[in-house]
C-alpha positions as CSV (number, residue, x, y, z in Angstrom):
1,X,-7.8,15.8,-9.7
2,X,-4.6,14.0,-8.0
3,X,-5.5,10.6,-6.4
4,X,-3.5,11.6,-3.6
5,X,-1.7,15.1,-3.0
6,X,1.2,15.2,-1.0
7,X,2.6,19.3,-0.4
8,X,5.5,20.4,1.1
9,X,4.9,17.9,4.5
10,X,7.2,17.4,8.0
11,X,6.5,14.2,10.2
12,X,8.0,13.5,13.4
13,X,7.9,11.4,16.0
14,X,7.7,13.3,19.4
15,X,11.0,15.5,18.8
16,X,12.3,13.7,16.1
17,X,11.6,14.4,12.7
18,X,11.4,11.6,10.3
19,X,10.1,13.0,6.9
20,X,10.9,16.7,5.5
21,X,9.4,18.7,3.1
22,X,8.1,15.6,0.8
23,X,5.8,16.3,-2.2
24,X,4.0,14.6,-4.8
25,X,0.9,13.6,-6.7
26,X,-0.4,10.6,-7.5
27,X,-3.0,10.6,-10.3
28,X,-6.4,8.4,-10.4
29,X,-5.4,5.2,-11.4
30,X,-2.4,5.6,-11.1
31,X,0.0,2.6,-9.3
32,X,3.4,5.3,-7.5
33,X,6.0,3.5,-5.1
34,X,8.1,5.0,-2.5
35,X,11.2,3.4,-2.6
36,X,14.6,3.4,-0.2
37,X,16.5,1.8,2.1
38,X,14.8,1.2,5.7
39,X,14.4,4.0,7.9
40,X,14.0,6.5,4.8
41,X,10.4,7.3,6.0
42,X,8.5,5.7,3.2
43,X,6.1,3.9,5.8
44,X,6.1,7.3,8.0
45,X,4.4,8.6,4.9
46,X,1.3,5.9,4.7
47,X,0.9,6.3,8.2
48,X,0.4,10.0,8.1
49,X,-2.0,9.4,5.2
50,X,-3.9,7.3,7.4
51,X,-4.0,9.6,10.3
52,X,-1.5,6.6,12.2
53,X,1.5,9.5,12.3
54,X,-0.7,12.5,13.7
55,X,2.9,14.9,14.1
56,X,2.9,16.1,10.6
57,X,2.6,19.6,9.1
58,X,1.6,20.7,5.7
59,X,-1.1,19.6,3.0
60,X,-1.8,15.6,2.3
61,X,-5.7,15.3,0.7
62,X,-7.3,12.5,-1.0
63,X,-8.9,12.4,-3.6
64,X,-9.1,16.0,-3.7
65,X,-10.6,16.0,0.5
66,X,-8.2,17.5,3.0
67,X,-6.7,14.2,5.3
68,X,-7.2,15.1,9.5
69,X,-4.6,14.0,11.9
70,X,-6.4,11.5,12.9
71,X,-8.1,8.8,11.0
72,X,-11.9,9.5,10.7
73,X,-14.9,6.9,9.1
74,X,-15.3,9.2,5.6
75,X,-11.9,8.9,4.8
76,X,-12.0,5.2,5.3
77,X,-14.3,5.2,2.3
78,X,-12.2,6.7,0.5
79,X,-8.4,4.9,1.8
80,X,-7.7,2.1,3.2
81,X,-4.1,0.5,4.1
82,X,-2.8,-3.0,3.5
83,X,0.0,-3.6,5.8
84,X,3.3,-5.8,5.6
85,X,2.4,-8.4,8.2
86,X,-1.3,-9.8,7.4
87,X,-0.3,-12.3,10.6
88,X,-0.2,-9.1,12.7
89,X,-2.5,-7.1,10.9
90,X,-5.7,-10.1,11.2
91,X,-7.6,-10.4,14.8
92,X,-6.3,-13.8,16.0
93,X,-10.0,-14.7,17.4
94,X,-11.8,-14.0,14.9
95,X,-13.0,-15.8,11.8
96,X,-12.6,-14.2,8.0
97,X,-16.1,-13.8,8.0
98,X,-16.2,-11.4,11.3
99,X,-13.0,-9.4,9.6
100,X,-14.7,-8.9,6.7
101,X,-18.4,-7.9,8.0
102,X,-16.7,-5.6,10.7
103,X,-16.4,-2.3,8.5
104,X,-19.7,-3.2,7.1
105,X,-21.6,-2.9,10.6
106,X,-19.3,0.3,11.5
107,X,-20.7,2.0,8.3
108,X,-24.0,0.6,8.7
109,X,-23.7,-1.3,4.9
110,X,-25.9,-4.1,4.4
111,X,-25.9,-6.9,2.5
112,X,-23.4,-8.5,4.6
113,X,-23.5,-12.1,3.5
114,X,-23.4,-11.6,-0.4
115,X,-20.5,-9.1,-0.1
116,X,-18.3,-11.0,2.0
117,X,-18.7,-14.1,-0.4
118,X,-18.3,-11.6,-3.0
119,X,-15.0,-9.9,-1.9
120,X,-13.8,-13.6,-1.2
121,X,-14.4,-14.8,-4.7
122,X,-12.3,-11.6,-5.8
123,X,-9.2,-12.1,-3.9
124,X,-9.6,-15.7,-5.4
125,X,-10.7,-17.3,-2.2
126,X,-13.8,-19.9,-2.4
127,X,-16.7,-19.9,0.5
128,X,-14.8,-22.6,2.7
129,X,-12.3,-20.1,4.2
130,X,-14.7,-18.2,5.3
131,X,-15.2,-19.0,8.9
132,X,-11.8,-20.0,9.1
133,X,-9.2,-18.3,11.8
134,X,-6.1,-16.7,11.2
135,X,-4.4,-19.4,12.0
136,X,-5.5,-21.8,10.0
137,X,-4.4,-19.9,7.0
138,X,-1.3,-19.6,5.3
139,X,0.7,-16.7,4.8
140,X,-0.8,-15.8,1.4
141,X,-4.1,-16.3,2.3
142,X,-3.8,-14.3,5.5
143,X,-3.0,-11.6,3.0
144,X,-5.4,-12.2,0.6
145,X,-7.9,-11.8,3.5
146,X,-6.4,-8.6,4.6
147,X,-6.5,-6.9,0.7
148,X,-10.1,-8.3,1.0
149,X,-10.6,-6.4,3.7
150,X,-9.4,-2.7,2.8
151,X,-11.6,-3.4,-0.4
152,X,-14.7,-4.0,1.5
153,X,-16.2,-0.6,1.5
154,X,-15.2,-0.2,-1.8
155,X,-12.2,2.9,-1.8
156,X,-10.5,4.2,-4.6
157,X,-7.3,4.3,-3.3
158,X,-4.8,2.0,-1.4
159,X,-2.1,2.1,0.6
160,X,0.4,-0.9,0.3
161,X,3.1,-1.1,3.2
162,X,5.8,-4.0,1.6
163,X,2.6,-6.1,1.1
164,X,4.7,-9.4,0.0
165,X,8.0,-8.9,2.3
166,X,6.4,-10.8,5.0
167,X,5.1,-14.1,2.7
168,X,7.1,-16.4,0.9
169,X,8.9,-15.8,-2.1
170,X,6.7,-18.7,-3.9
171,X,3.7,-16.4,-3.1
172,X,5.0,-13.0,-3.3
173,X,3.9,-13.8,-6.9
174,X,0.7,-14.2,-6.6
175,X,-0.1,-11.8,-4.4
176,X,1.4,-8.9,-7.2
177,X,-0.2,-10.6,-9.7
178,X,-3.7,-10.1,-7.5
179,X,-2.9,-6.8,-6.7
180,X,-2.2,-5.4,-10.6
181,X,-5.4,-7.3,-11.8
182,X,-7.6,-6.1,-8.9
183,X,-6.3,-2.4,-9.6
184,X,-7.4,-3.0,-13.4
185,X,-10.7,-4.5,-12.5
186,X,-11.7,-1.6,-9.9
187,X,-9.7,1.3,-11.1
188,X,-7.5,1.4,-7.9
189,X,-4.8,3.9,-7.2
190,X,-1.7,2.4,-5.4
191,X,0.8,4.3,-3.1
192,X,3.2,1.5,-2.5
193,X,6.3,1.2,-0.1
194,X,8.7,-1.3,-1.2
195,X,12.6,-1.5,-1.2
196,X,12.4,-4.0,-3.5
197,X,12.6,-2.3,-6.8
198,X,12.2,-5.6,-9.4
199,X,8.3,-5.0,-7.9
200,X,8.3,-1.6,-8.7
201,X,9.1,-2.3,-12.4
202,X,6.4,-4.9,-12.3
203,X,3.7,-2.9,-10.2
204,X,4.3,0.7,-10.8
205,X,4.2,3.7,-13.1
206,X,6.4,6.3,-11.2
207,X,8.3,6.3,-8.2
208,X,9.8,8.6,-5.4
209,X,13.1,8.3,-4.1
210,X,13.7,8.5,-0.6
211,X,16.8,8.8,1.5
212,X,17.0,10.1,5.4
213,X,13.6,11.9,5.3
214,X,13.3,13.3,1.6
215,X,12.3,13.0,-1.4
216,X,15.2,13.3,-3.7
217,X,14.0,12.3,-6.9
218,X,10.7,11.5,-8.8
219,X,11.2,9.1,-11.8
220,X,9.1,6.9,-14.1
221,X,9.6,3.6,-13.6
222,X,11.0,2.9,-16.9
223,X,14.3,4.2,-15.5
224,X,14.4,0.8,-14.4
225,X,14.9,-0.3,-17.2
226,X,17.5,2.4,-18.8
227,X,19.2,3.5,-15.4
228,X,17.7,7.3,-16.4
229,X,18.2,8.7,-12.8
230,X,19.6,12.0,-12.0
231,X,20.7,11.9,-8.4
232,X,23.8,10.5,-7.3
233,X,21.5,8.5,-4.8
234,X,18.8,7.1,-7.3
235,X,22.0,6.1,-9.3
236,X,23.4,4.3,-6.2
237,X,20.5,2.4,-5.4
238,X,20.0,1.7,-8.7
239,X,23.6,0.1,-9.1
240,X,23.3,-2.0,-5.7
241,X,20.0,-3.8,-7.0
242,X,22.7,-5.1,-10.2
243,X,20.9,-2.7,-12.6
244,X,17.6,-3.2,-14.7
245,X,15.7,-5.5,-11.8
246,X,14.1,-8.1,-13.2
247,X,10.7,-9.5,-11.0
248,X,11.2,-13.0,-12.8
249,X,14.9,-13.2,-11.7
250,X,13.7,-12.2,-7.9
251,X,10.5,-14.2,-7.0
């Protein structure tokens, strides 16, 4: 059974239409990127996952369960989203704790205390940010509290909008680093967007091309390394990042 299973799908905006006729499956455990310049529609595609771009047509199911247009509570046990800006993403008034405890209460989960100091130890923060405010955090732990977060009622399967673009390139580090060990640890699948393909060697196992709205090409993410693309626009993109990316060189 695919992780996620993307078939044949359109997404607009009002009249607009943003993504067209995308496909592809992402096995269980398995980490895929979407990757392109900005405006490609690789974010469109999380969002419509999520049920936060309800225009689409087609077939998108997780783990094997049809997705609805609009988000609902049984596919947030399933799915959960990790966005680019954890600044934007975190309630300003209130503390890590109240973040954290929040989807416990909606899904009537208990245990509160234990899982939150749990979840905290996991994303390698210790008990004294815990009732500490957004803003009181820096940018990597901001994000560390939002991954913490979409992990709290325990899904299989992330979505990962340019999760490091927004921190600092001394952190962007970590935070992959978090992210590979917590997917071995749990058994995570990962449906990343990035543009930045040095993380896509480092993170991923395949990726999908994107460029004004389709998917042009699916390749494993050893091409990377060998430059084994077959579309003129893989190849293009792969020749403006200076050829085989290296994540040490970048971060």
């Amino acid at each position: 059974m695919s992780a996620i299973s993307f078939r044949n799908v359109d997404i607009s905006y009002g009249d607009t239409k943003v993504v067209e006729g995308a496909g592809f499956e992402v096995a269980e455990g398995e980490s895929f990127a979407l990757v392109g310049e900005s405006g490609s529609g690789k974010s469109t595609i999380l969002k419509a996952i999520a049920g936060l771009a309800p225009d689409w047509t087609g077939e998108i199911s997780v783990l094997g369960q049809p997705c609805g247009h609009r988000p609902d509570q049984a596919f947030a046990e399933r799915c959960q989203m990790v966005f680019q800006d954890p600044y934007g993403s975190l309630h300003p008034r209130k503390t890590v704790d109240a973040t954290l405890v929040e989807p416990l209460v909606v899904h009537g989960i208990g245990n509160r205390s234990a899982r939150v100091v749990d979840m905290l130890a996991a994303v390698g923060l210790d008990r004294r940010f815990r009732f500490r405010f957004p803003h009181q955090l820096s940018g990597g732990q901001r994000q560390r509290v939002a991954i913490a977060r979409a992990l709290m009622l325990e899904p299989k399967v992330l979505l990962l909008d340019e999760p490091t673009s927004a921190l600092d390139v001394s952190v962007q580090a970590e935070i992959l680093n978090l992210l590979k060990r917590l997917r071995r640890e749990q058994g995570l699948t990962y449906l990343m967007v990035t543009h930045n393909l040095p993380i896509v060697g480092f993170m991923c196992d395949r990726m999908a091309i994107m460029n004004r709205g389709r998917i042009v090409e699916i390749a494993p993410a050893t091409a990377l390394h060998d430059g084994a693309f077959s579309d003129p626009y893989s190849r293009e993109l792969y020749a403006a990042s200076g050829g085989n990316p290296d994540l040490e060189q970048t971060l």
